[in-house]
C-alpha positions in Angstrom: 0.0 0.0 0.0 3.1 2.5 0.5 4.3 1.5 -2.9 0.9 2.3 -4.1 0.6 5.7 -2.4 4.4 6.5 -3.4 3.7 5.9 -6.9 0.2 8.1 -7.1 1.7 10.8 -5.2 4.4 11.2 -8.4 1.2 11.1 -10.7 -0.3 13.8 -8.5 2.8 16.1 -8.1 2.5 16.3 -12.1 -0.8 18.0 -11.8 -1.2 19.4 -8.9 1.0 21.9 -9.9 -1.2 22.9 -13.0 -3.5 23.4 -10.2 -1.7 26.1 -8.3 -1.1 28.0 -12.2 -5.3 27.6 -12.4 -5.7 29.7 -9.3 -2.6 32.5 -10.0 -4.7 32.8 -13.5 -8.2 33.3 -11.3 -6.8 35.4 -9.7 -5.5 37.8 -12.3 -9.3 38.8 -12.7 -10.4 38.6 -9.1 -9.3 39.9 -6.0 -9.0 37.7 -3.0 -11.6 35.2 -1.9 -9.6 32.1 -2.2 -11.9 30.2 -0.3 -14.1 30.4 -2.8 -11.4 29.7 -5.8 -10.4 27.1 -3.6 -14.1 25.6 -3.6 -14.6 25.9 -7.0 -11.5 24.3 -8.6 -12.2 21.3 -5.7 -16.2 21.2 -7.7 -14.2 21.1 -11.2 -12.0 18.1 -10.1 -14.4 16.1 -9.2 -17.7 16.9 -11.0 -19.9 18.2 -7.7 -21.7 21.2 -8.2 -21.1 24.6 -6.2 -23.7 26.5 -5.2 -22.2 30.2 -4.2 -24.3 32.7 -1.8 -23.2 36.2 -1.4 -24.3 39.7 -1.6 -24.6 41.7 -4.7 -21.1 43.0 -6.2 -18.8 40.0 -4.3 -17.3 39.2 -8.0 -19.4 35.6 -7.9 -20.2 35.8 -11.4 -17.0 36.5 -12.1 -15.0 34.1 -10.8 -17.0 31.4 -12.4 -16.0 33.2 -16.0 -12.6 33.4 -14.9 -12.4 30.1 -13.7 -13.8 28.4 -17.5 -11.3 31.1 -19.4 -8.5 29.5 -17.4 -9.8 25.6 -18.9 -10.4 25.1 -22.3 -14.2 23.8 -21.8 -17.1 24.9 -23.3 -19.5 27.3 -20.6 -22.9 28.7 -21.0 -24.0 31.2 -18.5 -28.0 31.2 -18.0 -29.4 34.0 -16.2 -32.4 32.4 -13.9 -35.7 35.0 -14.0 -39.4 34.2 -12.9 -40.6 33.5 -16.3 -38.3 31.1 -17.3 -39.7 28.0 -18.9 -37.4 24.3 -18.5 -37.5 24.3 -22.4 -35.1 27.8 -22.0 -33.0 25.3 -20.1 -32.7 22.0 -21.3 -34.3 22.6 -24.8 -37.2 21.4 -26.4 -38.6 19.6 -29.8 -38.8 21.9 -33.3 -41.6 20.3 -35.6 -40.6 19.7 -39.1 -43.7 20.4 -41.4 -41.8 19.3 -45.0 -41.7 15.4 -42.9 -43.7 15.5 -40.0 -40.8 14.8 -37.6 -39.6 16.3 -34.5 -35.7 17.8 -33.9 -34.3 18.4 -30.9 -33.1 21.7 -30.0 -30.3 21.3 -27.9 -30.3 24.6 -24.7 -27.8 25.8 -23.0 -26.9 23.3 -20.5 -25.1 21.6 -23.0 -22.0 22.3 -21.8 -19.5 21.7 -19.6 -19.1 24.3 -17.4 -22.8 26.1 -16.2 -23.9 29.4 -14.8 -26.7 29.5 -13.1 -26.7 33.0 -11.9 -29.2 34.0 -9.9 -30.9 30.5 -9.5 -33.6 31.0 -7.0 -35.2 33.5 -9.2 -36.7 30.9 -11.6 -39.7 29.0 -10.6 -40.3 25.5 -9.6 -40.5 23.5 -13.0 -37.7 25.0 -13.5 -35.4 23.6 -10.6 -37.4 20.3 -11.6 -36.0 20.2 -14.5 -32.5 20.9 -13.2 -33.0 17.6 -11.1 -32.3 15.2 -13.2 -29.5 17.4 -15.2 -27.8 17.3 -11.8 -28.1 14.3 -11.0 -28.3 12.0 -13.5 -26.2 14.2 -16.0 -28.4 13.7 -18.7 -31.8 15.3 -20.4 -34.8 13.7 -21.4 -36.3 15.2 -25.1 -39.9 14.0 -25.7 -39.0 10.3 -25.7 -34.9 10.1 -26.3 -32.5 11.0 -23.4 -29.5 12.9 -24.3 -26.5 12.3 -22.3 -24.3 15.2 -21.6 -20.3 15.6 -22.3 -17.7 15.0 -19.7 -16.8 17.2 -17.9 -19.9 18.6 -16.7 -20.5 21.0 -13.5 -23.1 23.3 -12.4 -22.1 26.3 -10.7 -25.1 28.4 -9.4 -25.2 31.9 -7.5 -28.2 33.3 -5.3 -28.2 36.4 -3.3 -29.3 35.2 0.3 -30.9 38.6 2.3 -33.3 39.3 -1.1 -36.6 37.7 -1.5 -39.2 39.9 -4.0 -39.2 37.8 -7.0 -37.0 34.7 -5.7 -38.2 30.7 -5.0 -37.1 29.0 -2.1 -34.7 26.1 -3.4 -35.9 22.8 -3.3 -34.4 20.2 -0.5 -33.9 17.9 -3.1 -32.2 20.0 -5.2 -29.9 22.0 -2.6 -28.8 18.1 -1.8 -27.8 17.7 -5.0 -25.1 20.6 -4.4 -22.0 19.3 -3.2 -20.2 22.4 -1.8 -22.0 25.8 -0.8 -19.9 28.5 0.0 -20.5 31.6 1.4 -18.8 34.6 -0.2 -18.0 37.9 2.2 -16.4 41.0 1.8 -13.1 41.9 0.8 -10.2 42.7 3.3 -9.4 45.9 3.3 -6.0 46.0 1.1 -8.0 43.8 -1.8 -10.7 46.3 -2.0 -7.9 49.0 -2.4 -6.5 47.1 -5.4 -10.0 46.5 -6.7 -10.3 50.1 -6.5 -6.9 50.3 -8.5 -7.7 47.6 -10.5 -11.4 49.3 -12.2 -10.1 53.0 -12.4 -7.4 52.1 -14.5 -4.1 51.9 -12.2 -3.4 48.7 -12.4 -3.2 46.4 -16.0 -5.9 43.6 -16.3 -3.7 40.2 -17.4 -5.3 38.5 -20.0 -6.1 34.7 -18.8 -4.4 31.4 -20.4 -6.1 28.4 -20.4 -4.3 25.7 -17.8 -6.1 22.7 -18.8 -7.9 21.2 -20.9 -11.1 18.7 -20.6 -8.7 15.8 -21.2 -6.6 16.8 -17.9 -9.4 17.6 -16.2 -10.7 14.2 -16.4 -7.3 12.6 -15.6 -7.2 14.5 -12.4 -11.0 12.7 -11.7 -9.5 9.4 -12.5 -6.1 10.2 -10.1 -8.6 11.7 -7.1 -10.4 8.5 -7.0 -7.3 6.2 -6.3 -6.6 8.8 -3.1 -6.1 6.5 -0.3 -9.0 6.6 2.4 -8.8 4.5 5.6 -11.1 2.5 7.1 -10.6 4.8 10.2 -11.3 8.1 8.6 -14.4 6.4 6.4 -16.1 5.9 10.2 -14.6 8.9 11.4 -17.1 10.5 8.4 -19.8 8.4 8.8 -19.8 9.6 12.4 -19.9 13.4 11.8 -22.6 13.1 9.5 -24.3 10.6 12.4 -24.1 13.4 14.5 -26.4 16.0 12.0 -29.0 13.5 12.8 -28.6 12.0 16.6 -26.2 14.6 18.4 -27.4 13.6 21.6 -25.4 10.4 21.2 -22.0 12.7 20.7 -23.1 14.3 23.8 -24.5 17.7 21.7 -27.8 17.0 23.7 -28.3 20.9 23.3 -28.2 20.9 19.5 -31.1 18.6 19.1 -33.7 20.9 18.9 -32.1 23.4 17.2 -31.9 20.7 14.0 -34.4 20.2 12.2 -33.0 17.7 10.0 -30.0 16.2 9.5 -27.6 15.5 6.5 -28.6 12.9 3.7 -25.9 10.4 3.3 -25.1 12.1 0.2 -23.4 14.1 2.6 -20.9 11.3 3.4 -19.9 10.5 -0.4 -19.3 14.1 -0.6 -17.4 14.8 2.5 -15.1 11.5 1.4 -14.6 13.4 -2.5 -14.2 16.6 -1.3 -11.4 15.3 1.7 -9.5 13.0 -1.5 -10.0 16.6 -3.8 -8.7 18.4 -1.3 -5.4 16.0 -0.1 -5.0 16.4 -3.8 -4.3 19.7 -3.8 -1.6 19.0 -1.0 0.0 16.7 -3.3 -1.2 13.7 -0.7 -2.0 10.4 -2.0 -4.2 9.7 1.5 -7.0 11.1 3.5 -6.3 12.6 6.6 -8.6 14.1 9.5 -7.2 17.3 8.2 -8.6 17.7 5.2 -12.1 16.0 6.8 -12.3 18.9 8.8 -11.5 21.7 6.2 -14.4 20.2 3.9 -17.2 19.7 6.6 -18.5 23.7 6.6 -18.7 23.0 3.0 -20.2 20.0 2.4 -22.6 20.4 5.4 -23.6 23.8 6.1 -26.8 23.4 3.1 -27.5 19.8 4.4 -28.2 20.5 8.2 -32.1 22.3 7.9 -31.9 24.3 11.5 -35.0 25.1 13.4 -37.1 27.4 14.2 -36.1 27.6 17.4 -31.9 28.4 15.7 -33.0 30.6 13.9 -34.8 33.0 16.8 -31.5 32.3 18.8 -29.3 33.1 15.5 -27.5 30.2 15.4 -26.2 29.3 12.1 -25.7 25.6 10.8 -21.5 26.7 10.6 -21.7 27.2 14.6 -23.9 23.7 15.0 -21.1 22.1 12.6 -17.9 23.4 14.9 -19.2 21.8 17.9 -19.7 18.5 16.0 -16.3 19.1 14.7 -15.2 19.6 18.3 -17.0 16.7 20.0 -16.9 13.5 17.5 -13.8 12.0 18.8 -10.9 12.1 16.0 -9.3 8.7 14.7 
């Protein structure tokens, strides 16, 4: 097994350095927030959708453009509004009068890199439709499913304080998310060279493409031979346990504060995202470490708080350090 581990970590070093390049070329067009960089190069290597939340103006949108000019991948960018229809998604049937048949019309999702910007201002039918897209990573046309291309990721933004005109997300659809990260204000020094950056003192770089779909899916391929122990496979199992019964961690106080608790979806996640993330660290094995850095991430839109946290303002970030702090580490 050292052998093993020895030998991948070589394979890894290889890419893992493209990886650092993908980020310094993000970062020529955005200003700080490398968490969420970070969260959304982890999404593209291993095909789990982002969902991003921030306030108005915190450069969301354009990370995600920055992020599919610096990989040579095709990218729509659909902008969500209450009168979408699913057919301005996924794309519908054009009749053929001179035959009588029907042609698809392929939509935008055919791609591999997606936009949803603003996603919780399109109805319901619409998320529906997203389901299976997410999911199963295919679309369904009259009778003839269409699968779609490899490498595919949907990365979808929604402002969380405004509500005229938006749809609360579906359960089953905010499950199908694998990270959600929450974007905040610049520090004060990278909203002085933002400042430089739009009133012309400072040059904008032009961005290179780092990879291509074909290394993209080799780093997939190497991120799924990432060692995990059995130890660290309980050690998740446990946290996600704890969502759901924390009076058995001794979290007695938490359990009516949770409403419900994470789906084990939240487990295969939390394993991809902890493999994604040793990765990056040019590791070839899991450790409690990188468990730890990927639980806000992977957890925070799982864990539906009360009633009750939400009069006392506790946020499912607070009820996810004090698992973090009380499942005993392997």
């Amino acid at each position: 097994m050292y052998d093993q581990i020895k030998e991948l970590e070589q394979e890894i070093a290889r890419l893992a350095s493209k990886l650092g390049r993908l980020k310094a070329e993000v970062a020529k067009s955005v200003v700080g927030q490398e968490e969420m960089i970070e969260g959304l190069i982890i999404g593209m290597m291993t095909g789990g959708h982002v969902l991003l939340e921030g306030l108005p103006g915190l450069a969301k949108t354009l990370t995600v453009k920055a992020l599919s000019q610096a990989i040579k991948a095709d990218f729509s960018r659909i902008q969500f509004t209450p009168d979408m229809l699913p057919a301005d998604l996924t794309g519908t049937l054009i009749y053929n009068p001179k035959d009588g048949s029907f042609n698809p019309k392929k939509g935008p999702i055919f791609s591999n890199l997606i936009l949803a910007d603003e996603i919780n201002r399109a109805p319901a039918k619409v998320q529906s439709a997203l389901l299976e897209v997410m999911q199963e990573r295919q679309v369904t046309l009259g009778d003839t499913t269409h699968k779609l291309a490899d490498p595919f990721m949907v990365l979808a933004t929604q402002n969380p304080i405004e509500q005229e005109g938006t749809y609360p997300l579906p359960e089953a659809q905010i499950d199908r998310f694998m990270l959600k990260l929450l974007v905040g204000y610049p520090s004060k020094a990278d909203e002085l060279e933002i400042l430089n950056r739009v009133t012309g003192l400072a040059e904008f770089a032009p961005l290179t493409p780092v990879l291509d779909k074909t290394e993209v899916m080799e780093i997939r391929g190497l991120i799924e031979q990432v060692y995990l122990d059995e130890k660290i496979k309980r050690y998740i199992v446990e946290l996600v346990d704890a969502t759901r019964h924390p009076s058995q961690y001794g979290l007695a106080e938490l359990a009516p504060l949770i409403e419900m608790g994470a789906s084990p979806r939240a487990s295969i996640n939390l394993a991809i995202a902890a493999k994604a993330l040793a990765f990056m660290a040019g590791k070839g094995f899991v450790t409690p470490t990188e468990i730890k850095l990927a639980a806000p991430m992977v957890l925070r839109h799982r864990i539906l708080v009360s009633y009750e946290a939400e009069a006392e303002e506790i946020t499912s970030d607070q009820m996810i350090g004090r698992i973090l702090g009380a499942v005993k580490v392997p």
